[in-house]
N, C-alpha and C positions, 0 to 999 in steps of 0.2 A: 636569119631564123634564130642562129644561137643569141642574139642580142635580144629577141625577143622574147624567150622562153627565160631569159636571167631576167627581164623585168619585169614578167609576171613571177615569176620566184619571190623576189624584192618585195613586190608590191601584194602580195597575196599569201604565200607563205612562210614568208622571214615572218612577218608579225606572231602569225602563229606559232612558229617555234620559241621565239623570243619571249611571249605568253607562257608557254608550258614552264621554259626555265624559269618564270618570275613564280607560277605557282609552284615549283618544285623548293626553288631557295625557300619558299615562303613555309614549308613544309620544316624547314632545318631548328633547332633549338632555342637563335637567338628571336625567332618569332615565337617561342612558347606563352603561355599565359603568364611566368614568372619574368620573365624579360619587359614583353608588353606591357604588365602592369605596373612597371614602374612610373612609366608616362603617366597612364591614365587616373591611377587611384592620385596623384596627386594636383590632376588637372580639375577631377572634377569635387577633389574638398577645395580647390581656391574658387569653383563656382558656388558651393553649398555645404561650405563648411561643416556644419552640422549631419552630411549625407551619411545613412547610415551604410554598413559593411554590404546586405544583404541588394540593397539599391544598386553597388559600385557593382556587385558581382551579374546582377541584371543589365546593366547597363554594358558592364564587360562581356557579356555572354551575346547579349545581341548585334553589336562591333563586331564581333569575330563572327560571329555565323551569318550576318551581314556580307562580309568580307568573304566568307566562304560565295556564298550565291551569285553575287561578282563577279567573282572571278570566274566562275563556271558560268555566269550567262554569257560573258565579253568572250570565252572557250567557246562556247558552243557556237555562236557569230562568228566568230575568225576563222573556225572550221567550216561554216557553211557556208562564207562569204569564199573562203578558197577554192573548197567543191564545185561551186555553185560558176565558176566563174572558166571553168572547163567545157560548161553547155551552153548551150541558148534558155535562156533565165524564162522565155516564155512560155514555158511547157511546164503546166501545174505538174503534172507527174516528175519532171525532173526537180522542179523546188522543191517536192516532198521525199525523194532518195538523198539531197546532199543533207536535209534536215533530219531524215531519219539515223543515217550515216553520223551524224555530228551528236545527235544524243546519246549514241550506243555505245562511240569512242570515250565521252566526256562519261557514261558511268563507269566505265573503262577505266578511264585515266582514273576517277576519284576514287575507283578501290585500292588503284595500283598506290593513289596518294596516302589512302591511309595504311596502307599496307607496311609504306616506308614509313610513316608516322611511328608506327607502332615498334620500331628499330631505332629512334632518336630519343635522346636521351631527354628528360622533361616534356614528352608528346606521348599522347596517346591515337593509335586510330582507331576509329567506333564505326560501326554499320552507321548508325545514327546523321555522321557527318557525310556519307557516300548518298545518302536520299537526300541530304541540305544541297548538294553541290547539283545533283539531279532535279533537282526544282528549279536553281538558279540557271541551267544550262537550257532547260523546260522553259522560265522565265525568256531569257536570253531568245531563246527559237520563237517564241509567241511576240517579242517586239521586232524581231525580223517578219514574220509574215504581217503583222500591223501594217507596218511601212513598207512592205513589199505590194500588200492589195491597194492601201493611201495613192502610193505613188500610179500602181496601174488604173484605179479611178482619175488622178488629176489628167491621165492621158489621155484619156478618152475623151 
């Protein structure tokens, strides 16, 4: 029994925590926009040499709050793929408490995240970034139930 409950640990929510620490690091100074944009502003004047400042800062802006969404969809998945996997999966009622459960935590976590943001040095945290991360997590839950109905239609 103990060999069993460690390998659903492992397999269900080690990822998850492992997740939360990569978006927590990712929270820390040297992911700031002054750090990141060293890469980037110079990756993309050897695409378009001529790009103007206003383009890089568009381009940079959508990266990150890209990145933001992401991570909080693959959050919100790993959260419900772990919940989810404590029931019997074919009971619509119980897919929609570990999906409810996984959005409420993940706007949770993203205020908690910018919360810390807003305590590191060259980071700001914004309300702004707490609904970016709540749509990707939103995102995240809507291609789980895709492929959670896909897969119950191929069975049939």
């Amino acid at each position: 029994m103990r060999g069993c409950r460690m390998k659903r640990f492992v397999y269900y929510w080690l990822p998850l925590l492992l997740w939360m620490v990569l978006i927590f690091g990712a929270s820390q100074d040297t992911k700031s926009v002054e750090h990141t944009s060293r890469l980037l502003e110079p990756f993309l004047r050897w695409l378009k040499p001529d790009i103007s400042w206003e383009a890089i800062e568009r381009v940079r802006w959508m990266i990150r709050k890209g990145a933001h969404m992401t991570e909080f969809a693959v959050l919100a998945w790993l959260l419900w793929r772990a919940l989810a996997s404590l029931k019997d999966q074919e009971s619509n009622r119980w897919f929609l408490r570990p999906a409810a459960v996984s959005l409420g935590f993940c706007i949770l976590f993203a205020a908690s995240d910018e919360i810390h943001q807003a305590f590191v040095p060259n980071r700001t945290g914004t309300p702004k970034d707490v609904l970016i991360d709540t749509a990707g997590a939103s995102i995240g839950l809507l291609i789980v139930t895709a492929i959670r109905r896909r897969r119950r239609r191929a069975a049939v």
